[in-house]
C-alpha positions in Angstrom: 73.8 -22.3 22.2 74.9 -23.7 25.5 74.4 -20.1 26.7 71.2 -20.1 25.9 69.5 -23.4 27.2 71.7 -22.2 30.4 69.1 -19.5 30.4 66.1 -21.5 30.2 66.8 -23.4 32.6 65.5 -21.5 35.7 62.4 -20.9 33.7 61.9 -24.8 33.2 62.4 -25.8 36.6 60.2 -22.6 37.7 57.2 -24.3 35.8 58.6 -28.0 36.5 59.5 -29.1 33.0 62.8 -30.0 33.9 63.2 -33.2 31.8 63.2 -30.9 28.6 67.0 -30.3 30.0 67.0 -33.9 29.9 65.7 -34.5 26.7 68.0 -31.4 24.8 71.5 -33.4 26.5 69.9 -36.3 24.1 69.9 -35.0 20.8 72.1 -34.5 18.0 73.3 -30.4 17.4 70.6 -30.5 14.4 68.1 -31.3 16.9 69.5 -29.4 19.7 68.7 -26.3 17.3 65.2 -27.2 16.5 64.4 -28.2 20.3 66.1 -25.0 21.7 64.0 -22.8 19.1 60.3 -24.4 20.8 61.2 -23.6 24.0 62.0 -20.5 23.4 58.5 -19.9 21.6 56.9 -21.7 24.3 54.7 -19.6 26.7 55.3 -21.8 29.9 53.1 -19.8 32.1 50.0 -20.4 30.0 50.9 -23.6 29.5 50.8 -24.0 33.4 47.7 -22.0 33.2 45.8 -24.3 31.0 46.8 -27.3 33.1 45.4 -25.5 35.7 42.3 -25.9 34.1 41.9 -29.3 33.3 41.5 -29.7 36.8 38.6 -27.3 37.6 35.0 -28.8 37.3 32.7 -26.7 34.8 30.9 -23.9 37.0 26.9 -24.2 36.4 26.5 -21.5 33.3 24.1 -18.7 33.9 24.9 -17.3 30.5 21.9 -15.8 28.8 21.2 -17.5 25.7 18.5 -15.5 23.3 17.9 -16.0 19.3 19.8 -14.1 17.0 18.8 -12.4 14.1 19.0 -13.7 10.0 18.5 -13.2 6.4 17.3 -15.8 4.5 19.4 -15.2 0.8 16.7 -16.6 -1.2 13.8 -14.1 0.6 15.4 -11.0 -0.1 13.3 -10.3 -2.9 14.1 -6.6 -4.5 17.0 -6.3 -1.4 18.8 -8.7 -3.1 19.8 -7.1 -6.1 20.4 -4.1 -4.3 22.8 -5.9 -1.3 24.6 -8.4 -4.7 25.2 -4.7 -6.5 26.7 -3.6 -3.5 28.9 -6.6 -3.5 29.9 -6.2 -6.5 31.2 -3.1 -6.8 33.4 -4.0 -4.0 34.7 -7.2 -5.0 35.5 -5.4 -8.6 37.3 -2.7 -6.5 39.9 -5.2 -5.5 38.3 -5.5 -2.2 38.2 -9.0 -1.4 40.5 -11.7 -0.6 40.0 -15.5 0.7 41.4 -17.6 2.9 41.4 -21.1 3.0 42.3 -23.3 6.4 44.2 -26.2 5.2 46.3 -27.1 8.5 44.8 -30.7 8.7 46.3 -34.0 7.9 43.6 -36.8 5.8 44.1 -39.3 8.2 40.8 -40.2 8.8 39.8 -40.1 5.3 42.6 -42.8 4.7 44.6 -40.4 2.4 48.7 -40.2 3.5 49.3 -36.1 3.3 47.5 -32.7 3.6 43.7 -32.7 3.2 43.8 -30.5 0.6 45.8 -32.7 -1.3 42.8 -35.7 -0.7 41.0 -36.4 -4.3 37.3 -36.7 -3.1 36.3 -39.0 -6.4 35.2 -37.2 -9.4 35.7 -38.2 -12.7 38.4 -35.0 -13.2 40.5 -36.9 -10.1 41.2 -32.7 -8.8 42.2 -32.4 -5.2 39.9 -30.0 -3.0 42.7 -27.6 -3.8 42.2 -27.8 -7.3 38.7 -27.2 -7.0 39.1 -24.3 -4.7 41.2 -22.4 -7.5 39.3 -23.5 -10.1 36.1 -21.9 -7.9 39.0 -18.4 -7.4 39.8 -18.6 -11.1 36.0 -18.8 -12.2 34.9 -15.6 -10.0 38.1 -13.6 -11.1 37.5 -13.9 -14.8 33.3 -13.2 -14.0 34.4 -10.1 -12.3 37.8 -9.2 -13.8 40.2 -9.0 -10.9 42.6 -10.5 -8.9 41.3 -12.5 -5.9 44.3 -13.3 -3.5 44.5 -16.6 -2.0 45.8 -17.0 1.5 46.3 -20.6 2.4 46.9 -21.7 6.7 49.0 -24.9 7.0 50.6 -26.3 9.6 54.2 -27.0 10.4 53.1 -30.9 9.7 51.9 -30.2 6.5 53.3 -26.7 5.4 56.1 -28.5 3.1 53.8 -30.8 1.5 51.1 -28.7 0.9 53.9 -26.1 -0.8 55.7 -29.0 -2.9 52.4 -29.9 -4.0 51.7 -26.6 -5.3 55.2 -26.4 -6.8 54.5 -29.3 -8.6 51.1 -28.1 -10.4 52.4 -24.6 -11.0 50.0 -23.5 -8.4 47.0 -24.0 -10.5 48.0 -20.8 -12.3 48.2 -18.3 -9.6 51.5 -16.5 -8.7 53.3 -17.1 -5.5 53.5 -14.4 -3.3 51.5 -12.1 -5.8 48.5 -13.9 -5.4 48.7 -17.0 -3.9 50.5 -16.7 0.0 50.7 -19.8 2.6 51.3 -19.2 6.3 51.6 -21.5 9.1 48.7 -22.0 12.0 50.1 -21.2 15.2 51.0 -24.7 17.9 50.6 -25.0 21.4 52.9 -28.3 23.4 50.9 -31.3 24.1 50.7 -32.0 28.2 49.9 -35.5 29.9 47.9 -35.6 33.2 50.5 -34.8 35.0 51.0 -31.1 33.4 54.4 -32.2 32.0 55.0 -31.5 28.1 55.1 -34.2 26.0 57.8 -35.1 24.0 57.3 -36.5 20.1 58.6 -39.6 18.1 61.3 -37.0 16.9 62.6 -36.2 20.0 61.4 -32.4 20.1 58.4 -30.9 22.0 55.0 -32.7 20.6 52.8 -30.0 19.8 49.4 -29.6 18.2 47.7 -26.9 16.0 46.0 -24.2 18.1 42.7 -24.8 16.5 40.7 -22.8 14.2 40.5 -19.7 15.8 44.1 -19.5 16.3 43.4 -18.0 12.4 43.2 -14.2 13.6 46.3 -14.4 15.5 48.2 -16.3 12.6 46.8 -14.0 10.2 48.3 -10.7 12.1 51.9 -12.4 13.3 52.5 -14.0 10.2 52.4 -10.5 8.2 49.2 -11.3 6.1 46.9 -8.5 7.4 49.8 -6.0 6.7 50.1 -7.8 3.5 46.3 -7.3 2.8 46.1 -3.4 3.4 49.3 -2.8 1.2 47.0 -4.2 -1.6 44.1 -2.1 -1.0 41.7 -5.4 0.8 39.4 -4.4 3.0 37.3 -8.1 3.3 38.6 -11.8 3.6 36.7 -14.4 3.2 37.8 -17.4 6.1 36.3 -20.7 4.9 37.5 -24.6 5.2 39.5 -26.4 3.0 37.5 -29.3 3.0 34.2 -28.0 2.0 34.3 -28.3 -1.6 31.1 -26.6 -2.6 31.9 -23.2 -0.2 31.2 -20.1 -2.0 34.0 -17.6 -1.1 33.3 -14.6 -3.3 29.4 -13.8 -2.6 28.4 -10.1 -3.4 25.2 -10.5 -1.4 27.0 -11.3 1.7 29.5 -8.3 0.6 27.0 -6.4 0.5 25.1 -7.0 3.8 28.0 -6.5 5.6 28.5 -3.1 3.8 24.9 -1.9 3.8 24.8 -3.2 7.3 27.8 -1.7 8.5 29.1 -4.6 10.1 32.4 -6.0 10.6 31.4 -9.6 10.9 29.2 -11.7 8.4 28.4 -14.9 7.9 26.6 -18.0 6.5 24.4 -20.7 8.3 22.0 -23.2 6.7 19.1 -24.3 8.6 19.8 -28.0 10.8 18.3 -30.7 9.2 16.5 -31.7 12.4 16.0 -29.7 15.6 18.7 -32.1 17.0 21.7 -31.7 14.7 24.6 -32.0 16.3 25.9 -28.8 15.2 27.2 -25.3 16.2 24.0 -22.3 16.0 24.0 -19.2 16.1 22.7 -17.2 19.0 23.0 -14.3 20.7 25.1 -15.1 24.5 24.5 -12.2 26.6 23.5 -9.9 24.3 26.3 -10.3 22.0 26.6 -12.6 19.0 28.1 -16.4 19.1 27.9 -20.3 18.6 26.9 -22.3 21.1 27.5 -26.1 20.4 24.8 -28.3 20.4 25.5 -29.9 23.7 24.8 -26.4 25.6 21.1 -26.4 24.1 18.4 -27.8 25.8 15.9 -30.1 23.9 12.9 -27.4 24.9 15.0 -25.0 23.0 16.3 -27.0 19.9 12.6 -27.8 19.4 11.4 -24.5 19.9 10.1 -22.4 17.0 8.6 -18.8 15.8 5.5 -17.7 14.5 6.5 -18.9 11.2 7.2 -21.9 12.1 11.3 -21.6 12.0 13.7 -23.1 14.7 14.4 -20.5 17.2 18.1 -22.1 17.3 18.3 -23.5 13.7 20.7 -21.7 11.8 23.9 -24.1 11.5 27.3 -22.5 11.5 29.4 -23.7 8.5 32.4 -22.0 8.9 31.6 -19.4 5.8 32.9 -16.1 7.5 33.2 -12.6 5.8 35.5 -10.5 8.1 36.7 -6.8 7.5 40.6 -6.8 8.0 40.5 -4.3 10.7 37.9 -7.0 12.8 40.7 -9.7 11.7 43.7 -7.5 13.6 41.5 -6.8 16.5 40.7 -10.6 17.3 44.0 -11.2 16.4 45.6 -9.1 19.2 45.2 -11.4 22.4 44.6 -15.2 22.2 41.3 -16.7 22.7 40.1 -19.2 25.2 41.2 -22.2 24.6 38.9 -25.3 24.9 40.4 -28.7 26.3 40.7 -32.0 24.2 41.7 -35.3 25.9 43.1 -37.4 23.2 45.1 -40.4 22.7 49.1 -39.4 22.1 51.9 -41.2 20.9 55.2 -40.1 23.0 58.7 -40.7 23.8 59.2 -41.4 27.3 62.3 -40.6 29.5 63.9 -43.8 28.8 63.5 -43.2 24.9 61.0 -45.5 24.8 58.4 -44.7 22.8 54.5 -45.4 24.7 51.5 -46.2 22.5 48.4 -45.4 24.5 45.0 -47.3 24.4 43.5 -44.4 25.8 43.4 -40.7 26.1 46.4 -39.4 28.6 47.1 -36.2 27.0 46.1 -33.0 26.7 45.7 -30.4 23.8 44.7 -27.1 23.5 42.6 -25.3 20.6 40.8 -22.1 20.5 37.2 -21.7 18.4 37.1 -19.7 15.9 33.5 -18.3 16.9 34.7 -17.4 20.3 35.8 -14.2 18.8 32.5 -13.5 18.0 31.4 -12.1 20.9 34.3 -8.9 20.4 31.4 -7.3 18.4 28.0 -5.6 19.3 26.5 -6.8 15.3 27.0 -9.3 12.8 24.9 -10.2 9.5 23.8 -14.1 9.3 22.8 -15.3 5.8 20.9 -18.3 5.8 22.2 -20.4 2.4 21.2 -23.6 1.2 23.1 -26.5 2.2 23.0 -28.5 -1.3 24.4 -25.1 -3.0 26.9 -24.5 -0.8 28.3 -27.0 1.9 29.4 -30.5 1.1 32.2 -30.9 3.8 34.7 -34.5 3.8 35.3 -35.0 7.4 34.8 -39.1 7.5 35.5 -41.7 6.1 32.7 -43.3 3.9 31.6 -45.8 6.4 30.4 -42.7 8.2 28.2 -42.2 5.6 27.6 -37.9 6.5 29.7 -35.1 5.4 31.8 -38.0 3.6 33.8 -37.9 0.2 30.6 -39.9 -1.2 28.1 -37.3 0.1 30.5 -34.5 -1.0 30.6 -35.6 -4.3 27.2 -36.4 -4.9 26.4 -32.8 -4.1 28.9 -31.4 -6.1 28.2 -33.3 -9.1 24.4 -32.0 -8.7 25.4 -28.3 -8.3 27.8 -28.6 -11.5 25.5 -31.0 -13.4 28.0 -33.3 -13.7 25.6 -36.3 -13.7 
C-alpha cells in the first residue's frame, strides 16, 4: 500500500494537494485503505479545472432562447387513444423500466436517514418508497408484467436505504431480479483556496455529482447493460420525493414511439408567469431548461395566440429516455454547475471548523443539460394536482412540503 500512495504522490503535489500525504500519515490502516481508494478515483485535473472556474466571471450569454414545442395530454382528443395504445403494447412487451433518484438525505425535512425512508403523514404511515412500489406493483398487475426498479443512492445513504429494504422484504420485489440499487457518482469538496476538503471522518469530503450525474451512473454501474440483457428499451428517470409521479404512462410511451424520439418528457404549466422554476425551451435550436433566473420578465409574461405562456411549461423531473439516449449521455460528463455552500471540515491540526458561512465549493451536473445531445424531444404538458406533489421543505415553507404533498395525494386517491 505504501507503494501505491508513493505513486500518488507526484500527482498530488503536481495539482498542489499535498496535505492529502499529510492527512493518509494520520490515519489508522482501515482508513488508510478507504483514503488511498478516493484518491485513486479522484480526477485531479478536473478538479483543478473546476477550480479554475470559480474564478472566471459569467461571460454576457448570447444564447438564443426560442419556445419549444408541447402536447397538452388532456387535448389529444382521438390521438390519445391511439399514442396510450401505442404505449401499451410496449410496456406489456416488457419494454419499460423505472428509475427512481433516491441519493438524498431528509435533513431539511427534519427526518434522520434517506428521504425515501421520510413518512410524509398519511394515515397508512408508508414511506415515499412504499408508495413508489405500491404505484410499480399497481401498473404491473394492470398490465401483467414485470416493471424493474432501479433505485440511485448515494454512498451516505446506500446502506441505509438497502437495510431498509431488507427489513420490509423489499415491498415484495426480488433483489437483483427486479429491484437493483446503484450508487450516484461523487466529486471532492474544495475551499476557496482550490485545496480538497477533508471530512469529519478523516477521508476526502465529497458530495453527490448532482442529478445529471444519473446517465453516467447508470452506464458505469452496469445498469444499462443490465437493461438490454432483459429486453428494455425505455426507463422512466423520476424523483424519489414526488409521491404522486406517474412512471409507467402509455401516452408518453407512445409519443416518444410515434414520434420517433429518444427523449420525452412531462412539464405542467407555472402557476404564475414568475414561478421560480426550470422551462422548457429551445437554446439554439436544440431542446433544454433554462432556470428561471435566465428569463427575462418580458418573456415570462409573454404569451401566444391562445393565450398560453410562451415559457410556461415547468420541468418536473418526469423523463422517458430510450436506453441507447441513456448510454450516449452517459459517455462523457456534463458541465458541472458551481454551489457555494457551508461545509463542515477537519483542518490540518485535526481540528474540526464549523463555518458560519459558505467557504466551500461543490460541484453537480443538471440533468437537463443533456438535453441539448438531441435534435427532438416530446413535452407532455400534465396536470400538477394528478401528478406532482414533491416534499422538498419543511412545513414552515408551506410549498412542495409534506403537508401540501399529502393533501394532494389524499385528493388523487380519495383518501379524504
Amino acid at each position: 500500500m505504501d507503494n501505491k500512495i508513493d505513486e500518488i504522490q507526484g500527482t498530488l503535489k503536481k495539482y498542489g494537494q499535498e496535505h492529502l500525504i499529510k492527512q493518509y500519515e494520520k490515519l489508522n490502516e482501515e482508513k488508510r485503505k478507504l483514503f488511498l481508494e478516493q484518491l485513486e478515483s479522484v480526477d485531479f485535473e478536473l478538479i483543478q479545472n473546476l477550480y479554475n472556474t470559480t474564478n472566471k466571471e459569467k461571460k454576457n450569454n448570447k444564447d438564443e432562447i426560442t419556445p419549444i414545442e408541447y402536447l397538452d395530454k388532456y387535448k389529444l382528443y382521438d390521438e390519445y387513444k391511439r399514442y396510450e395504445n401505442i404505449g401499451i403494447k410496449a410496456i406489456k412487451e416488457g419494454k419499460l423500466a423505472v428509475v427512481t433518484m433516491a441519493g438524498g438525505q431528509g435533513t431539511r425535512l427534519g427526518h434522520n436517514g434517506p428521504k425515501g425512508t421520510y413518512d410524509i403523514g398519511l394515515d397508512s404511515h408508508k414511506s415515499l418508497f412504499e408508495l413508489l412500489s405500491d404505484y410499480i406493483k399497481e401498473q404491473e398487475k394492470k398490465y401483467n408484467v414485470i416493471i424493474p426498479w432501479f433505485i440511485m443512492t448515494s454512498r451516505e445513504n446506500n446502506k441505509d436505504t438497502i437495510n431498509f429494504f431488507e427489513k420490509r422484504k423489499y415491498f415484495g420485489h426480488q433483489k437483483d431480479k427486479n429491484i437493483f440499487f446503484f450508487v450516484q457518482g461523487e466529486l471532492p469538496m474544495i475551499d476557496t483556496e482550490g485545496k480538497i476538503l477533508i471530512g469529519e471522518d478523516g477521508l476526502i469530503k465529497v458530495a453527490a455529482d448532482g442529478h445529471g450525474g444519473i446517465y453516467e451512473s447508470l452506464v458505469k454501474r452496469g445498469m444499462t447493460q443490465k437493461m438490454r440483457q432483459m429486453g428494455i428499451e425505455w426507463v422512466f428517470i423520476g424523483g424519489v420525493d414526488n409521491c404522486l409521479v406517474k412512471m409507467v404512462d402509455p401516452v408518453l410511451m407512445g409519443v416518444a414511439i410515434d414520434k420517433e424520439v429518444t427523449v420525452a418528457c412531462k412539464s405542467v404549466v407555472k402557476a404564475n408567469p414568475h414561478e421560480n422554476v426550470g422551462v422548457f425551451c429551445k437554446k439554439n435550436g436544440r431542446p433544454n431548461v433554462i432556470e428561471y433566473s435566465e428569463i427575462t420578465e418580458e418573456m415570462a409574461e409573454a404569451t401566444d395566440e391562445d393565450g398560453e405562456l410562451l415559457y410556461g411549461e415547468s420541468h418536473i423531473l418526469c423523463n422517458l429516455f430510450s436506453v441507447e439516449a441513456i448510454e450516449r449521455m452517459g459517455a462523457n460528463p456534463l458541465p458541472y454547475h458551481i454551489a457555494h455552500k457551508k461545509a463542515k471540515y477537519i483542518d490540518k491540526d485535526g481540528n474540526l471548523i464549523v463555518p458560519d458561512s459558505p467557504n466551500a465549493y461543490k460541484f453537480e451536473a443538471f440533468l437537463f443539460d443533456a438535453f441539448g445531445e438531441v435534435d427532438e424531444m416530446a413535452i407532455l404538458r400534465v396536470k400538477r394536482e394528478e401528478e406532482f406533489a414533491p416534499v422538498k421543505n419543511s412545513d414552515e415553507a408551506g410549498v412542495d412540503c409534506p403537508k401540501t404533498a399529502r393533501e394532494l395525494y389524499k385528493r388523487f386517491h380519495n383518501l379524504d
